[in-house]
C-alpha positions in Angstrom: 4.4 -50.7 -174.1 3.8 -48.4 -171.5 5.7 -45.2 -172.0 8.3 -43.7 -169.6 11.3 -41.2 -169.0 14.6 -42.6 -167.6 17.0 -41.0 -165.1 20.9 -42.1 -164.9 20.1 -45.3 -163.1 23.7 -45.4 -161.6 21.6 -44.2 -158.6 19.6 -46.8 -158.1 16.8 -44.7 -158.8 12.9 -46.2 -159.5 10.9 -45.1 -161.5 7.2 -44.8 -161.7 6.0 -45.4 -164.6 4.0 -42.5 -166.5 1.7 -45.1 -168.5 -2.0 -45.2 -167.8 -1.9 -48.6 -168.5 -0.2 -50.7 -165.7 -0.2 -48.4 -162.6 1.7 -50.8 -160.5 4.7 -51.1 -162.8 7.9 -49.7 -161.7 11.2 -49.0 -164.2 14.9 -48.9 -163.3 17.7 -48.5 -165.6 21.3 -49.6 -165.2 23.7 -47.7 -167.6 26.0 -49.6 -169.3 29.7 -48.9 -167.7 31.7 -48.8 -170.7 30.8 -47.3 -173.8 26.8 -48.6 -174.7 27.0 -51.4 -177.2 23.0 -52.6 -176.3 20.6 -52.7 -174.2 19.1 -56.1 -172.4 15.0 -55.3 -171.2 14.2 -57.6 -168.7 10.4 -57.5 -167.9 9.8 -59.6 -164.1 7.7 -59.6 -161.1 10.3 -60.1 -159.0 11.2 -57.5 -156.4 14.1 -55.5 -157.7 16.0 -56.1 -154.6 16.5 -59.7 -155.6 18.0 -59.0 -159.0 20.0 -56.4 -158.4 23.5 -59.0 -157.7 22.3 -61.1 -160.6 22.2 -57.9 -162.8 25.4 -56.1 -161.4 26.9 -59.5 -161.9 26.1 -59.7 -165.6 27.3 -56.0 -166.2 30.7 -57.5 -164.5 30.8 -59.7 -167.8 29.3 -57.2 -170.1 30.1 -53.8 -169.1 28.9 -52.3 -172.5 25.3 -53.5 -172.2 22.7 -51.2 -170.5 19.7 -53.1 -168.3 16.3 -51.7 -168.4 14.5 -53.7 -165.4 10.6 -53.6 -165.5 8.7 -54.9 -162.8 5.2 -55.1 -161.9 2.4 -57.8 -160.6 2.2 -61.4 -162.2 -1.4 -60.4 -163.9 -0.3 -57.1 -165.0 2.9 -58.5 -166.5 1.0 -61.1 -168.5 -1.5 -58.6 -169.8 1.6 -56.7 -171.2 3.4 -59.5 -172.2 0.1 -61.0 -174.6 -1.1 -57.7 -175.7 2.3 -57.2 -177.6 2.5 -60.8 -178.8 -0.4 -60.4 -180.3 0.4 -57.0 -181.9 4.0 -58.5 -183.0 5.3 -55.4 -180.7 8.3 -55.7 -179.2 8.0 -55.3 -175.0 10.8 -56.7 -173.2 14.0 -58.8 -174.5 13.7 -61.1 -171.6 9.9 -61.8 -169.2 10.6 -63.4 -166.1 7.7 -64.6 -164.1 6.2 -66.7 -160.8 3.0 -67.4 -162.6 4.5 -69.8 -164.4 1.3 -71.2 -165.9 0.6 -67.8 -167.7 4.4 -68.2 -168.8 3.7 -71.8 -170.5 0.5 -70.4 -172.1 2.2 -67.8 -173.8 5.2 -70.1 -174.8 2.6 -72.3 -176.2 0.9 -69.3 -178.3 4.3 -69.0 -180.2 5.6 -65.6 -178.3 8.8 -67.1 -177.4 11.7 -68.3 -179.1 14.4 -70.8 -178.8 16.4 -69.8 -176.1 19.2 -72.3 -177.9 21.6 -72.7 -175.1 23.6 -75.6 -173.2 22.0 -74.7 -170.1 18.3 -76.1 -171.3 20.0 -79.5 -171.1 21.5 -79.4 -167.5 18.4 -78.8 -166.2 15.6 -81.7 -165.0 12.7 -82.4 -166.9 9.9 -80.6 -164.9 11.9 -77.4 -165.2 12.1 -76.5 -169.1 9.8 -76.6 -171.8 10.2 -77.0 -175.3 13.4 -75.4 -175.1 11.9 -72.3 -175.0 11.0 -71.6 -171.0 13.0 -72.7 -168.8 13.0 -72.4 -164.5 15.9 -69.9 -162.4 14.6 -70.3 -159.1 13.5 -73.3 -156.6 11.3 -71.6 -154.3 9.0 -73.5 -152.2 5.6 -72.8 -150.6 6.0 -71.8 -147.1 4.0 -71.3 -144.0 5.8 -67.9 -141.9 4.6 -67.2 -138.0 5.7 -64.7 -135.3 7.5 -66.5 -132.9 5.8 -64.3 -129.8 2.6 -65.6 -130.8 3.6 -69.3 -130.9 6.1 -69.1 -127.9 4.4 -71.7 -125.9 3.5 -75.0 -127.9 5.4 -73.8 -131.5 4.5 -73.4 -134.9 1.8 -76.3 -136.7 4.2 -78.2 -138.9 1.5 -79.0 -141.6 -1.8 -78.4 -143.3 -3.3 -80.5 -140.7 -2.2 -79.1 -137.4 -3.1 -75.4 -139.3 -6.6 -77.3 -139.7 -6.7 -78.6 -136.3 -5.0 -75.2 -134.8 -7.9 -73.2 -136.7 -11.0 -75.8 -135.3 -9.8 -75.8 -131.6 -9.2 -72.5 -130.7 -10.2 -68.3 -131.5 -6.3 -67.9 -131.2 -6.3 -67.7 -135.0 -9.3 -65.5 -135.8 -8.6 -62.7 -137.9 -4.6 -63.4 -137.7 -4.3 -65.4 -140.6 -3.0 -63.9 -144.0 -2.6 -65.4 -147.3 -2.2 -64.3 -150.9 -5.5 -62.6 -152.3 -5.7 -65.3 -155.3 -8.1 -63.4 -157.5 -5.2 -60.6 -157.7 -2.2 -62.6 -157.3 -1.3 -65.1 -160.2 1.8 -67.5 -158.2 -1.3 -66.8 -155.3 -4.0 -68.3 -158.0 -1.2 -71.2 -158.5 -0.4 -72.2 -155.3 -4.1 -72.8 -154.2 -4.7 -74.6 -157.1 -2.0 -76.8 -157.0 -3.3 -77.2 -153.4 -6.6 -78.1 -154.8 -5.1 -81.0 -156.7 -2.1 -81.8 -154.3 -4.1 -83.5 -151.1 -7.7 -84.0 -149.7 -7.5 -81.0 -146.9 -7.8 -78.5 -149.0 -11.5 -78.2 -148.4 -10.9 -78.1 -144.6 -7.7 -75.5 -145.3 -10.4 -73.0 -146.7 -13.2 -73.6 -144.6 -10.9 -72.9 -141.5 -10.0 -69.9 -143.5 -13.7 -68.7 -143.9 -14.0 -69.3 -140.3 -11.1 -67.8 -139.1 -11.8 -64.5 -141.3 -8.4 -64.9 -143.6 -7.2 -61.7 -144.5 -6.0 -61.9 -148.3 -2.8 -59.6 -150.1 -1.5 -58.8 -153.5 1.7 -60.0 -152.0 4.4 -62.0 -150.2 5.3 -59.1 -148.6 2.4 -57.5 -147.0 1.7 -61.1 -145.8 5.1 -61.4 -143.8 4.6 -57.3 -143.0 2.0 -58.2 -141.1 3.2 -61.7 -139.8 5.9 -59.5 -138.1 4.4 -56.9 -136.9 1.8 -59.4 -135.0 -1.1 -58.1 -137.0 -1.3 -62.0 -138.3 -0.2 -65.1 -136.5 0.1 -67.1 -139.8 0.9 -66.7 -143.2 0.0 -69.3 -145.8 1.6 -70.3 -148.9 4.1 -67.4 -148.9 7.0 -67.4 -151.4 9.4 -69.3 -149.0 12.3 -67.0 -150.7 10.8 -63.6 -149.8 10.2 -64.9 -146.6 13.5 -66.7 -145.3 15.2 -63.3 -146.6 13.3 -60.9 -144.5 13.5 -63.7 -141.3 17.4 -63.6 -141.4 16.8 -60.0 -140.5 13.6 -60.4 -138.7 14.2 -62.2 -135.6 10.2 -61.9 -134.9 9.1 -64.2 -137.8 9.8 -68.4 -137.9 9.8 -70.3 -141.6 7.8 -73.8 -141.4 8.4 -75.8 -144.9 4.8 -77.8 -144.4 5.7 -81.8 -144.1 2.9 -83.0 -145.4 4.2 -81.7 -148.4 5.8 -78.2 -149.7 4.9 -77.4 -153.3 8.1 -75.6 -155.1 7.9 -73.3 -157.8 10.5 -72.4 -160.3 10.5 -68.7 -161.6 10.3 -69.3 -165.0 12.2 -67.0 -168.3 11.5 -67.2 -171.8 12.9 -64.8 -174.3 10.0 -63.2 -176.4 9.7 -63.8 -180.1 9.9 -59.7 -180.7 12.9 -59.5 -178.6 15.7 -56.5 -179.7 18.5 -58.4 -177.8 17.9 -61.8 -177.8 21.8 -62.4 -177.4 22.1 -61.1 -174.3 18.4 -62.3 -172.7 20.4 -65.6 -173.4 23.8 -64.4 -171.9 21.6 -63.7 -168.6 20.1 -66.7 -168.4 23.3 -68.5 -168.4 24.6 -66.5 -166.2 21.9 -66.9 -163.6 22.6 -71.1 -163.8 26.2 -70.6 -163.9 28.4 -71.6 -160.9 28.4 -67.7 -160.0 24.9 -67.5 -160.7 23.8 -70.1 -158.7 26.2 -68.7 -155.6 24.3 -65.2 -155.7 20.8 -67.1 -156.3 21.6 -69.7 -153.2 23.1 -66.4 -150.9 21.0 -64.0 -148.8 18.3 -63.9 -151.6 17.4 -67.6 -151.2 15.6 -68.2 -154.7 18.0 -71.1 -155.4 18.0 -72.6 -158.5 16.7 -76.1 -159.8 19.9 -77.1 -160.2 21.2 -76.7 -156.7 17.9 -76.3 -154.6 17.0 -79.4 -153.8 20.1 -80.3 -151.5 20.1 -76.6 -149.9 16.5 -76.9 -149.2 17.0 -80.6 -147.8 19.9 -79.1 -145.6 17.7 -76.3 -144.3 14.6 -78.7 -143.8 17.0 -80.7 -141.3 14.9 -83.5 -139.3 11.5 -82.7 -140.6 11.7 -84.2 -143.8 9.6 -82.3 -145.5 7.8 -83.8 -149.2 9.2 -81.5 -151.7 6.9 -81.6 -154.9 7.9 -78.9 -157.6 5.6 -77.8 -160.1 6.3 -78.8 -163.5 6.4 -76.4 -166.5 4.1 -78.3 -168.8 0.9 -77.4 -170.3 -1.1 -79.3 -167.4 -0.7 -76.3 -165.5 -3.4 -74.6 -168.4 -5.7 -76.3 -167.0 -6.1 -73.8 -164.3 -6.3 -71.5 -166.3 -9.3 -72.5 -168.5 -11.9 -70.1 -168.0 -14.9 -72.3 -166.7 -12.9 -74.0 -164.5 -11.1 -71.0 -163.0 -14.7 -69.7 -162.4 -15.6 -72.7 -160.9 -12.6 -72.2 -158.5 -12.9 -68.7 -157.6 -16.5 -69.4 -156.5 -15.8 -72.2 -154.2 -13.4 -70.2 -152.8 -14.9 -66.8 -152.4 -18.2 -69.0 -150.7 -15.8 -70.3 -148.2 -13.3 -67.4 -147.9 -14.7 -64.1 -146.9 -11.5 -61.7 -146.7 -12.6 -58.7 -143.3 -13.8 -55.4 -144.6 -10.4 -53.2 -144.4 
């Protein structure tokens, strides 16, 4: 586990972490409010801003227990998260993740426990597994524009008007940003899934190639960039992240495609080293709770399995959009065997040739 001093975190502070191993990863600690009877670790990708309700919340409930949030990338995370299952080290009492098939691989490798709760059973089928990983979020796949740029004849509403948009005019050259999928793992997943999901994806990345796609780390250098006017188009962006900053953002539009929009569930297992397995479990309920699911469906908009579907049908309004969540089952190793992922990665870097920066 990387190493690392901790301030008071009643400040909100970040840390850096002082590890050579994972420079990306960032550490803030919430002190406990009464007098310290544990501490929960909670290892995520998820930006810290989107926690912070669901962790003040469960402080609310249990004042005497300290949170130690660890964040960093999806493939940093998982190199972490193996290394210390294999060592039978402990890491983090609770790893929550968007690249949820590195999340079912390491359920299926025996680093997770039971999480042994009533909440595994409320949810649908294609959102636990085994009983030990189970899905918090119901995010979906989104396609964010700046409105300027599409002031005239509007936003393309699917994968084929992006394909016919990106064949018919130069509008689109080199404004185009996506998710740099050899260094993004939810980035690695959505193409994938694409891959398997419908016929255009050949076309999708060909117009790419041709239209010089610019590829990030991250949802939110993608939308940075939307809004600023840098980009045009951003594909496959974390529809979350992106609704969030377009409440505040009056220069960026949210298209759920309606061909279809792939949905992913931000998945949480509770590691078989874990210190405080008790209260990794006490969060988890808490984030599929009734007040849980208020602060998940609020101005963060990662929803929950439980309620997303209806929110996301409201939001959708006339469009209709195809929703098709991705199930947490081992089918989703597939993409992660090494041959074929080489096989992917290759076809893709042959048609997609990110601009020198």
């Amino acid at each position: 586990m990387t190493r690392f001093s901790t301030f008071l975190a009643a400040t909100g502070l970040l840390l850096q972490a002082s590890g050579p191993a994972n420079a990306a990863e960032t550490i803030t600690r919430f002190e406990a409010r009464t007098a310290e009877t544990g501490d929960l670790v909670i290892a995520s990708v998820t930006d810290l801003d989107f926690m912070r309700p669901l962790i003040a919340a469960f402080q609310d409930s249990n004042p005497g227990i300290s949170v130690t949030y660890l964040e960093d990338t999806s493939n940093n995370l998982d190199a972490s998260v193996s290394s210390a299952c294999a060592g039978r080290s402990f890491f983090a009492d609770l790893v929550i993740s968007s690249s949820i098939a590195q999340q079912v691989r390491l359920v299926n490798g025996g680093c997770a426990r039971e999480i042994g709760s009533p909440v595994v059973s409320n949810l649908p089928d294609w959102a636990q597994w085994r009983g030990e990983l189970i899905g918090l979020t119901y995010e979906p796949a989104v396609m964010v524009y700046n409105k300027a740029a599409f002031s005239e004849n509007g936003p393309p509403r699917s994968r084929f008007d992006l394909i016919d948009l990106m064949r018919q005019s130069g509008d689109l050259n080199g404004r185009i940003a996506t998710y740099d999928i050899e260094e993004s793992g939810v980035g690695y997943l959505f193409a994938f899934q694409d891959s398997t999901e419908a016929s255009t994806w050949g076309r999708l990345i060909e117009g790419f190639g041709r239209n010089s796609v610019a590829t990030f780390c991250c949802s939110s250098e993608v939308i940075d960039r939307v809004a600023d006017g840098r980009a045009h188009i951003g594909y496959n962006v974390l529809g979350s992240y992106a609704q969030s900053r377009a409440d505040k953002d009056p220069r960026i539009g949210v298209v759920l495609p309606t061909d279809y929009t792939l949905v992913l569930a931000r998945a949480g297992y509770i590691p078989r080293e874990a210190r405080n397995a008790v209260a990794a479990r006490l969060f988890l309920e808490l984030a599929l709770s009734p007040r849980g699911r208020t602060i998940l469906d609020g101005e963060t908009h990662l929803l929950t399995p439980l309620s997303g579907p209806a929110a996301l049908a409201r939001s959708a309004g006339d469009e209709e959009p195809a929703f098709r969540p991705i199930p947490l089952t081992p089918a989703l190793l597939v993409s992660l065997d090494r041959a074929k992922r080489a096989q992917f990665l290759s076809a893709w870097r042959k048609s997609v040739t990110p601009p020198t920066p």
